[in-house]
C-alpha positions, 0 to 999 in steps of 0.5 A: 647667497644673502639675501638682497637686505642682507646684502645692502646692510653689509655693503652700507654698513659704517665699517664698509662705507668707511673702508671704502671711502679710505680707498676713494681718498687714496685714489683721489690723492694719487690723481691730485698728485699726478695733476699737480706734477702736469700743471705750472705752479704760478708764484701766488700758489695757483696751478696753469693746466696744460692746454693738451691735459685740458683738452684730452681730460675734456673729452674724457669727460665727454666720453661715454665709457662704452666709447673709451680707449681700451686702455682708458677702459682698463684703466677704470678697471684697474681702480674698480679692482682696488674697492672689490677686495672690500666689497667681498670681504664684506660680503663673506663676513 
């Protein structure tokens, strides 16, 4: 096993924080899209949320996630498993 440092110069090396921040924008690109799709597109450009969508990410937000939804947890999980291959590639470099 490497030793903490080493584990810490491996995980905030450029190529890893850059890998990752790759997969962070893919993420945040697919959320941006979905979002987009759910609000009303006015005619100066500007999006309307939907009140529900407004409401329901609110208290998502609110919520702790020990406090989630099994299925809002899983769906957590599902995008901590897109940043691990990563993580243990570069651990196993």
């Amino acid at each position: 096993m490497p030793s903490p440092d080493r584990i810490r110069v491996v995980l905030e090396s450029g190529q890893t924080v850059e890998r990752l921040a790759a997969i962070e924008h893919e993420r945040w690109a697919h959320w941006q899209q979905y979002l987009h799709d759910q609000c009303e597109r006015k005619d100066d450009g500007s999006l309307v949320v939907p009140a529900e969508l407004a409401a329901r990410w609110k208290a998502q937000i609110e919520t702790p996630y020990a406090e989630l939804s099994e299925r809002e947890k899983e769906s957590d999980r599902e995008q901590v498993r897109r940043y691990l291959p990563v993580v243990i590639d570069a651990l196993n470099s």
